[in-house]
C-alpha positions as CSV (number, residue, x, y, z in Angstrom):
1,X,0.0,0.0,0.0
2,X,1.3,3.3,-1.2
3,X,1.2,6.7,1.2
4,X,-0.6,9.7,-0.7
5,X,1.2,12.8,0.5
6,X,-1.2,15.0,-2.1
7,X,-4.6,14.4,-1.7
8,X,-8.0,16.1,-2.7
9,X,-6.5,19.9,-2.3
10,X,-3.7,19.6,-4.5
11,X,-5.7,17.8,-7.3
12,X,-8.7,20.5,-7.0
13,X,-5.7,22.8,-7.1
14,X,-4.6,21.4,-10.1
15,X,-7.8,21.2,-11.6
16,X,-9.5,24.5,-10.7
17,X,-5.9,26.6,-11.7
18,X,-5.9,25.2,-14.6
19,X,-9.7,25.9,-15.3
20,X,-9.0,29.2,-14.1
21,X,-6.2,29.7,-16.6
22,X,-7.9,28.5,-19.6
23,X,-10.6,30.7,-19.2
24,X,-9.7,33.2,-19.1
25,X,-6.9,32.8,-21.7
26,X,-9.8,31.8,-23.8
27,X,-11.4,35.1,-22.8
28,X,-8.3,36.8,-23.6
29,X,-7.8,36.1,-26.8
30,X,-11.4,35.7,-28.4
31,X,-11.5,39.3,-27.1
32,X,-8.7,40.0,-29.2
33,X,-9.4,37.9,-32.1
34,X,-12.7,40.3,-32.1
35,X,-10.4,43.6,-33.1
36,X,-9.4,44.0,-29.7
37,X,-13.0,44.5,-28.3
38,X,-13.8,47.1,-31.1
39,X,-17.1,45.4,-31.4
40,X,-19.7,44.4,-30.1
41,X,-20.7,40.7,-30.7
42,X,-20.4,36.9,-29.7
43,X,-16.5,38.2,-29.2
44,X,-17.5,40.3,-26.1
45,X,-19.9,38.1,-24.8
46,X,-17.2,35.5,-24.8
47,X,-14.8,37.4,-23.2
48,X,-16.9,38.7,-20.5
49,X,-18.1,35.3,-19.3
50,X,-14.4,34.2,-19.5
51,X,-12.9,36.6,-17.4
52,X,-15.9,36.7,-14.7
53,X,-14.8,32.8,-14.2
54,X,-11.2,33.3,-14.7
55,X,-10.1,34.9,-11.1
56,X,-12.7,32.7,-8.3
57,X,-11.2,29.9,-10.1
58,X,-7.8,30.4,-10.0
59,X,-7.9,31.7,-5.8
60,X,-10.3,29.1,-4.2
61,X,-7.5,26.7,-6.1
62,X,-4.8,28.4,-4.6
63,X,-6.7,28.0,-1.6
64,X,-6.7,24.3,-1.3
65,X,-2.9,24.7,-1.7
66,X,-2.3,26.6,1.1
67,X,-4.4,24.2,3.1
68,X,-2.5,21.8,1.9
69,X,0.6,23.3,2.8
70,X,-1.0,23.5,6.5
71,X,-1.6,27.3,6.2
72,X,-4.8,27.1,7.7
73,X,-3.7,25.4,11.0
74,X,-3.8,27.8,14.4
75,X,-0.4,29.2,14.9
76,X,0.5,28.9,10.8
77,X,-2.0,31.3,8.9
78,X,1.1,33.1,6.9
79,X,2.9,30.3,6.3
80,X,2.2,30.7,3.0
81,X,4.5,33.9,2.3
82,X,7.9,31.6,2.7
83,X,7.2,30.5,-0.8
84,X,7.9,34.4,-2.0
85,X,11.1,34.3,0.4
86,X,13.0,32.2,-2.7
87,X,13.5,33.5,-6.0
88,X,15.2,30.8,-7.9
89,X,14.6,29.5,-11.1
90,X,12.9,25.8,-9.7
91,X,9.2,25.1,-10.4
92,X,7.9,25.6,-7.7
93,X,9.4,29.3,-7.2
94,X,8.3,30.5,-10.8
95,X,4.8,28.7,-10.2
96,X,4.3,30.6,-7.1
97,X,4.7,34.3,-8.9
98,X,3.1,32.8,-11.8
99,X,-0.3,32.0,-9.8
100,X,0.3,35.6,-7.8
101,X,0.6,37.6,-10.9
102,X,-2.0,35.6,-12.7
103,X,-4.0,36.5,-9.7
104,X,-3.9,39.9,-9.9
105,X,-4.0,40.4,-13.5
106,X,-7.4,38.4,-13.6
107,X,-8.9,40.6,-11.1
108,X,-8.0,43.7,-12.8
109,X,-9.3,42.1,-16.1
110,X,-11.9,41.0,-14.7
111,X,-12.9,44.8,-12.9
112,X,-13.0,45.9,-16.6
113,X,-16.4,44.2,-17.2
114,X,-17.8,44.8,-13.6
115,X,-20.8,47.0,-15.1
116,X,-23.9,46.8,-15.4
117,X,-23.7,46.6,-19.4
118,X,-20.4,46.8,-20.2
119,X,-19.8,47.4,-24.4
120,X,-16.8,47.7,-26.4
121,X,-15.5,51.4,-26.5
122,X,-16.9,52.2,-22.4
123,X,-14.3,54.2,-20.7
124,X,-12.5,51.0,-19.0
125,X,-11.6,49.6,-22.9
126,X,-8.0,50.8,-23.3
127,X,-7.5,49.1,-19.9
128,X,-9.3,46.1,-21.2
129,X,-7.5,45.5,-24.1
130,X,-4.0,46.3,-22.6
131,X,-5.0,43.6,-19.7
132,X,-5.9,41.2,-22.5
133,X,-2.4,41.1,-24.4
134,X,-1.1,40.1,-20.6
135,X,-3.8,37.9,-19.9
136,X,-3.0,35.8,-22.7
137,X,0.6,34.7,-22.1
138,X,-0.1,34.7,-18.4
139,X,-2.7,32.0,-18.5
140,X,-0.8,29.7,-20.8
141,X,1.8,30.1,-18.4
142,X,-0.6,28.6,-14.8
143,X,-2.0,26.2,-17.5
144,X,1.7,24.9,-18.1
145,X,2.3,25.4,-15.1
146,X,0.4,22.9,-13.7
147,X,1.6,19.9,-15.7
148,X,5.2,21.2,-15.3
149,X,5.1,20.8,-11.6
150,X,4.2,17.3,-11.8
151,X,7.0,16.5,-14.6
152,X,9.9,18.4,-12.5
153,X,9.4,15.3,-10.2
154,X,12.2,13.0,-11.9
155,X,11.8,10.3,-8.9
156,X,8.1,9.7,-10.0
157,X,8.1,8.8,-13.6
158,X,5.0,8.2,-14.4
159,X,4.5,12.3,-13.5
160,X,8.4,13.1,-15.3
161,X,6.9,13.4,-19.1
162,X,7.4,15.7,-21.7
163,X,4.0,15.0,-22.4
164,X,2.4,15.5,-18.8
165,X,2.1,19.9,-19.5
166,X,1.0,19.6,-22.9
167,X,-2.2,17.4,-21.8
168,X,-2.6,19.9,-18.8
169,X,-2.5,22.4,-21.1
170,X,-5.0,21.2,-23.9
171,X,-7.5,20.0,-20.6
172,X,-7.6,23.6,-18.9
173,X,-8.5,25.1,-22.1
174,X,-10.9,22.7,-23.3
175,X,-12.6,22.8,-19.4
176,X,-12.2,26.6,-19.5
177,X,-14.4,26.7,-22.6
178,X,-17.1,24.3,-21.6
179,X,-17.0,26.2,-18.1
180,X,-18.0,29.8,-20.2
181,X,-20.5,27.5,-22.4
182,X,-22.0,26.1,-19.0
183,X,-22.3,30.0,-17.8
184,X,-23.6,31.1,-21.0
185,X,-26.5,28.0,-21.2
186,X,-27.5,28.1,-17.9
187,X,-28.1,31.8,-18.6
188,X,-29.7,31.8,-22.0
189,X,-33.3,32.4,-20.5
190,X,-32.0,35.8,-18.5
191,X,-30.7,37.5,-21.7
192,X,-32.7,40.0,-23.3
193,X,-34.4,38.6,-26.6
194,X,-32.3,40.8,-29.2
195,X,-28.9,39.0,-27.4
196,X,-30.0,35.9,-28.5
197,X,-28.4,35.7,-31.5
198,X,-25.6,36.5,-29.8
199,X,-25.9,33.5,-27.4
200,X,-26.0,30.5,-30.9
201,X,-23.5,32.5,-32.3
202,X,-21.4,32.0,-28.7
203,X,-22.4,28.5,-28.6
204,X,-20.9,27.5,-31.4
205,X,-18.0,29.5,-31.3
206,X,-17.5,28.1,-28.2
207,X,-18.8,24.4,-29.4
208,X,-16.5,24.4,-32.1
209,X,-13.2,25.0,-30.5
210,X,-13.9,22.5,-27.4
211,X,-14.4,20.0,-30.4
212,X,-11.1,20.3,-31.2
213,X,-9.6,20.7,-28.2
214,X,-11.2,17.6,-27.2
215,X,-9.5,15.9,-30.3
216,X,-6.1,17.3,-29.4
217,X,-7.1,15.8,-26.0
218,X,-7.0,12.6,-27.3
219,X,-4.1,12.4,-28.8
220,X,-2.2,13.9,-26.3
221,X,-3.4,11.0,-23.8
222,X,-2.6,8.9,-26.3
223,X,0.9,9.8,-26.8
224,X,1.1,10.4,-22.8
225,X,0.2,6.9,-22.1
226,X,2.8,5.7,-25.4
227,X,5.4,7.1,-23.2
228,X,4.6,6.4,-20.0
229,X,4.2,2.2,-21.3
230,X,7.9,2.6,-23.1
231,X,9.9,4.6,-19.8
232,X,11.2,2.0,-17.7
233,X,10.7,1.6,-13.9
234,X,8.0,2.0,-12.0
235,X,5.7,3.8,-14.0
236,X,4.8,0.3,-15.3
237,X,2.6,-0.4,-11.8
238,X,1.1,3.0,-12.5
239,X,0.2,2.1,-16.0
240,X,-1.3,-1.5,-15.1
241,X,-3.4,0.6,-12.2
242,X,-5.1,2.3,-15.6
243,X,-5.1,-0.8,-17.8
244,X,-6.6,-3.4,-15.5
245,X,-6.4,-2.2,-11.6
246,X,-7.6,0.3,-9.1
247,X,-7.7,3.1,-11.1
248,X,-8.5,1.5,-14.5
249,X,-12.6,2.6,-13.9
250,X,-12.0,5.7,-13.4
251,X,-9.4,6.5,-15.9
252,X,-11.7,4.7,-18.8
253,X,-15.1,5.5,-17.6
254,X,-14.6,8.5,-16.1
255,X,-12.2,10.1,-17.9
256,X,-11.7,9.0,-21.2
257,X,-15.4,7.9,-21.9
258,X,-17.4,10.7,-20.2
259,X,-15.5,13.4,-20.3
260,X,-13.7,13.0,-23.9
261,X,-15.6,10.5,-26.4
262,X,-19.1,11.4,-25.5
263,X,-18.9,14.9,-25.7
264,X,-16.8,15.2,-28.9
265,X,-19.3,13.0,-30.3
266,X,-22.2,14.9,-29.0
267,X,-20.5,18.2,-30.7
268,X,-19.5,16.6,-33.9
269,X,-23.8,16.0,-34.3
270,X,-24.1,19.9,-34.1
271,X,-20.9,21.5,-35.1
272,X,-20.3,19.6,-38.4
273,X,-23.6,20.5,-40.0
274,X,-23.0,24.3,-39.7
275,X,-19.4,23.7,-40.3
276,X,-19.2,22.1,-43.8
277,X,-23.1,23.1,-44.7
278,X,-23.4,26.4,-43.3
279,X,-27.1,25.6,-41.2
280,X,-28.0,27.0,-38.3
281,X,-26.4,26.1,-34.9
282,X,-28.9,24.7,-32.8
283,X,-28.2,22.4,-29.7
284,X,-31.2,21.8,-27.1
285,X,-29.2,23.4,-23.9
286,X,-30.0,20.6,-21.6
287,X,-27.8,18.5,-24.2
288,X,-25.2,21.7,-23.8
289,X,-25.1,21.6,-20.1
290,X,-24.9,17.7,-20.3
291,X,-21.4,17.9,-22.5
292,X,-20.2,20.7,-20.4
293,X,-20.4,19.3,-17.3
294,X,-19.2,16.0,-18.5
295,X,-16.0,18.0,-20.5
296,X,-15.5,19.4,-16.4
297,X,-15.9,16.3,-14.4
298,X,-13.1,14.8,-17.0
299,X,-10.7,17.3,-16.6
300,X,-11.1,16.6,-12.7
301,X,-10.9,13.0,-13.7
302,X,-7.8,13.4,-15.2
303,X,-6.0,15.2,-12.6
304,X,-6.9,12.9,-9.9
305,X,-5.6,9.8,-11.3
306,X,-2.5,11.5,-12.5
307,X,-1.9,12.7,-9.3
308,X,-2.7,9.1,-7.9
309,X,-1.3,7.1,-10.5
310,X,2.1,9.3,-9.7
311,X,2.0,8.2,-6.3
312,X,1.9,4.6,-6.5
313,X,4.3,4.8,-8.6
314,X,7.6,3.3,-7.1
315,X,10.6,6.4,-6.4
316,X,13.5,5.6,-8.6
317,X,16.9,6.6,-7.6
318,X,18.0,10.1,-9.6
């Protein structure tokens, strides 16, 4: 039997930092993409959903970290601050101002569409825009991040892969996007009838790129778990764990199953019609909120039996 040091609060740490990240790099950049905000669309909309998200996200992760790291206990509550007392070029040091600046950057962003009806051009768009250019690197940065702080551990190899910050990468944007899409369907009936239009047009915008990042998804785990079978050590108990043990359920089911194959296929229904025959976008949004929550419980999937997986994996000598 294998001792988990990292529990629960590092994976939702992983999981809702990189959720956090995506988002609002997703938010980011569409607002970009859009002429920098110039107009007023799907674009906007996107953006402003994205960067609401983006910041809660990233902090109640952070959170779980520091109670992790025992922060919370009587006698300890700033025990948190010796990670800014080192500046050194290990993970763990650049992570830390990483999350911090990402942080604070979100907020700010995020402050920018704190109106009542904010529109491109309002008297907070310069700042908008000059957060979004920040925003963008920053958040691919934590989404990184997060797989690179698993990999820098050479004594678990199942976590040391080249592979490992890629998937984490791919997964926080994919769940960032099905996290604004679950915003935006839960929301349809609030909007005012002429922003409808704006809502499909979001939708499959939104529907779209998740459907490929799901396929990207794919092949990443693919090549992740190519690796992982060819390293030697003990990464092959971990890898058994997924192909026929404790772990195998959850990996398959879980992850793989409900949270990649099911929704891609969902999307492909929906997207491909008005992708190669130009009809209208239409998905019923109980179907919408179905493949986004499933796209979100997989990303949590995925970190939880990384992070397991990792740990029953045997330390090598370095």
């Amino acid at each position: 039997m294998h001792e988990l040091n990292w529990g629960l609060p590092v994976i939702l740490y992983l999981f809702l930092g990189g959720l956090g990240a995506g988002a609002g790099t997703v938010s980011a950049s569409v607002l970009l993409r859009s002429g920098g905000g110039d107009q007023p669309g799907p674009g906007f909309d996107i953006a402003r959903w994205g960067a609401l998200i983006a910041p809660p996200a990233v902090i109640l992760g952070v959170g779980m970290l520091l109670f992790e790291l025992g922060s919370f206990q009587a006698g300890h509550w700033f025990r948190w601050l010796n990670l800014f007392k080192v500046i050194n070029l290990s993970p763990m040091s650049i992570g830390t101002w990483l999350l911090a600046l990402f942080a604070l950057v979100s907020l700010a962003y995020a402050y920018t569409f704190l109106k009542r009806d904010p529109e491109p051009g309002d008297e907070r768009h310069a700042l908008r825009k000059k957060l979004a250019w920040v925003m963008v690197p920053l958040g691919l940065s934590v989404a990184l991040y997060t797989g690179i702080l698993l990999g820098a551990i050479p004594a678990r190899p199942f976590w040391n892969s080249p592979i490992l910050a890629m998937l984490f990468l791919i997964s926080s944007l994919s769940t960032g996007v099905a996290t604004i899409l679950l915003f935006r369907a839960l929301f349809t009936n609030l909007l005012p009838e002429g922003k409808n239009q704006h809502h499909e047009k979001d939708s499959y915008l939104l529907s779209s790129t998740d459907m490929l990042l799901i396929g990207f998804e794919i092949l990443a785990v693919f090549l992740f778990a190519m690796y992982a079978h060819l390293t030697v050590g003990g990464v092959e108990v971990a890898v058994n764990i997924i192909l026929g043990g404790e772990l195998t359920v959850l990996f398959w089911f879980g992850f793989v199953i409900l949270g990649l194959i099911i929704p891609i296929l969902i999307e492909m229904k929906y997207v491909l019609p008005t992708l190669l025959y130009q009809r209208q976008y239409q998905i019923p949004t109980s179907l919408e909120l179905i493949v986004c929550g499933l796209v979100i419980i997989g990303g949590f999937m995925l970190r939880y039996v990384v992070v397991i997986a990792g740990q029953v994996t045997g330390p090598i000598g370095i």
